[in-house]
C-alpha positions in Angstrom: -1.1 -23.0 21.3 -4.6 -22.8 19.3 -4.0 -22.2 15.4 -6.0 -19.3 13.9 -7.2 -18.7 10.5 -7.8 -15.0 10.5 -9.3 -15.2 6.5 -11.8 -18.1 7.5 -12.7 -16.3 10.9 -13.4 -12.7 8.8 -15.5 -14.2 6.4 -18.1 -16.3 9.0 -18.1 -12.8 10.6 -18.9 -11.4 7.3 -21.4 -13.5 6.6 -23.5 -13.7 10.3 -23.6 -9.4 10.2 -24.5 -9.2 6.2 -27.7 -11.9 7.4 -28.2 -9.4 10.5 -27.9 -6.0 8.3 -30.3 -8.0 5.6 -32.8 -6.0 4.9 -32.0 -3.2 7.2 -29.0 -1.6 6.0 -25.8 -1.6 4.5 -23.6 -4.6 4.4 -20.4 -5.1 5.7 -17.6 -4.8 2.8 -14.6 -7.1 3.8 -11.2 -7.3 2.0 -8.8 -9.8 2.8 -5.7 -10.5 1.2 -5.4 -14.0 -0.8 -2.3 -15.3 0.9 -3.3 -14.5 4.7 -0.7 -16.3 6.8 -2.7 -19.1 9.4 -0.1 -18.5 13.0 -0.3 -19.6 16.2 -1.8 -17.8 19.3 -1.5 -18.9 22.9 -5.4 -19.7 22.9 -8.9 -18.4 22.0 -8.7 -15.0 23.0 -8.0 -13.4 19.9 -10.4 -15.0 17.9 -13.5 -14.0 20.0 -12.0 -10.6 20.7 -11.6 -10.1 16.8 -15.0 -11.2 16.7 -16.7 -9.1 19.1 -14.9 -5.8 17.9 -16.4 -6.3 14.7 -20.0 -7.4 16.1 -19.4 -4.0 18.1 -18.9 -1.9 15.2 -21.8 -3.0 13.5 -24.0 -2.4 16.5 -22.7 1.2 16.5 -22.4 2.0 13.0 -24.9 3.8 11.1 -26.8 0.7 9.3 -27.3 3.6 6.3 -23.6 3.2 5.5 -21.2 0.3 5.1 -19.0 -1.0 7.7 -15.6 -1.7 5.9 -13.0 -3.8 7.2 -9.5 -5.0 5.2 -7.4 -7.5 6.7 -3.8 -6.6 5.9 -0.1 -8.3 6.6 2.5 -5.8 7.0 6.5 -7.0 6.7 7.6 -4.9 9.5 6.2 -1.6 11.2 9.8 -0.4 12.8 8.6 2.6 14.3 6.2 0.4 16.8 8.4 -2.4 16.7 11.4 0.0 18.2 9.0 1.7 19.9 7.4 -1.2 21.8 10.4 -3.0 22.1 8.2 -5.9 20.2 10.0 -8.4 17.8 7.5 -9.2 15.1 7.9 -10.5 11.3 5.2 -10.5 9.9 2.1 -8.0 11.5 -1.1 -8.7 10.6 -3.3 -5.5 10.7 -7.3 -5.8 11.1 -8.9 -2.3 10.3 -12.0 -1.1 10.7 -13.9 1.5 9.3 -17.3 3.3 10.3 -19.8 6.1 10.8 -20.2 7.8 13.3 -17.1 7.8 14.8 -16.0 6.7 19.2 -15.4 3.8 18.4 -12.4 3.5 20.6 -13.7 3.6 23.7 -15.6 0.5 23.4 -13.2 -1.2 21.7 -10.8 -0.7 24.6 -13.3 -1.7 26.9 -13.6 -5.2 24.5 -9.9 -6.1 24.5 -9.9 -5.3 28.3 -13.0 -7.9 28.7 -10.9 -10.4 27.0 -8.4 -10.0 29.1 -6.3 -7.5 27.5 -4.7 -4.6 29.6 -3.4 -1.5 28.4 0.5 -1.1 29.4 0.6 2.0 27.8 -1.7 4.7 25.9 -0.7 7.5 23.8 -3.1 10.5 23.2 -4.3 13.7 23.9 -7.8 13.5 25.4 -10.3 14.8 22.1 -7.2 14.1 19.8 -7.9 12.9 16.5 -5.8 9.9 17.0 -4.9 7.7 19.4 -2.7 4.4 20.1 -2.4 2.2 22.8 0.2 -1.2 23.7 -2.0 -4.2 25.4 -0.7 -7.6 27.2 -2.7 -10.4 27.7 -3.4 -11.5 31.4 0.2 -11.5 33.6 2.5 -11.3 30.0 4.8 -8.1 30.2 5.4 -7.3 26.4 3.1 -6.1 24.1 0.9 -8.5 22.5 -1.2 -6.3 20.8 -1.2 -3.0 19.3 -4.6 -0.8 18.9 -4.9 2.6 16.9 -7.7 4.6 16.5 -8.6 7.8 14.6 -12.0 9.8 14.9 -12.2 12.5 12.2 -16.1 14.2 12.1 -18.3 11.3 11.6 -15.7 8.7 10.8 -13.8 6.5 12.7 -10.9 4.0 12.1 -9.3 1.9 14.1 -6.5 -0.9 13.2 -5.8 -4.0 15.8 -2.3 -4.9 14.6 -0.8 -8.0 15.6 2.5 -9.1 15.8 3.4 -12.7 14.4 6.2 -14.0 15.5 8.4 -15.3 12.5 8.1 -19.1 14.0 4.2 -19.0 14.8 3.6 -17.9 10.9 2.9 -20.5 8.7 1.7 -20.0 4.8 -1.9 -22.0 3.7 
């Protein structure tokens, strides 16, 4: 088990695209909240797949306009937890937020070059919004939940992740 500090991760992000947009364009506005839980994660996956999601967005993203992303923890989400069959207290939500929208192809293409597949994808083809279940490698249950939503020229997309009551640990 690796220990991740999603706050401390965001903000290096932050910082290494704001030096890359320098000069060029709009930053990238980031909003965590104060008490974000460190938790546990089976290894490094996460981190670089967080990581390259957000790199991704900024390479797609019209440098004219911001790229926002809020960092979020969620109690419950019952609907996806009943849904999912996935057993989660608390959910830490990563959501992203740019112009022009199609985002979530990529971004599915990411999580599956980090090893994540797709059990199960909800959507209309050209729907507005979309949501898919992914496990890492051989595991059978949801490890991840991805959303996405393309209205015009905007898109957002959330990577929710469940946290185990046990693996969560306050700073």
């Amino acid at each position: 088990m690796k220990r991740m500090d999603l706050g401390a991760l965001m903000r290096r992000t932050a910082l290494r695209i704001n030096r890359i947009r320098s000069g060029v364009g709009a930053s990238l506005h980031l909003s965590i909240p104060v008490n974000l839980p460190e938790f546990s994660w089976h290894d490094c996956s996460l981190e670089k797949l967080i990581e390259k999601l957000i790199h991704y967005a900024a390479l797609i993203s019209d440098p004219a306009r911001p790229l926002r992303i809020a960092v979020h923890q969620r109690k419950q989400m019952l609907d996806l937890e009943k849904f999912f069959g996935i057993s989660a207290t608390p959910w830490i939500q990563v959501r992203i937020e740019l112009e022009p929208a199609e985002f979530d192809a990529g971004a599915r293409q990411i999580l599956e070059d980090h090893g994540y597949r797709c059990e199960e994808w909800i959507g209309v083809e050209d729907s507005i919004q979309q949501l898919g279940a992914f496990c890492f490698a051989t595991e059978k249950k949801p490890q991840l939940v991805f959303w996405a939503e393309n209205c015009g020229r905007r898109s957002k997309c959330d990577l929710l992740i469940p946290i185990a009551g046990s693996l969560a640990s306050s700073n």
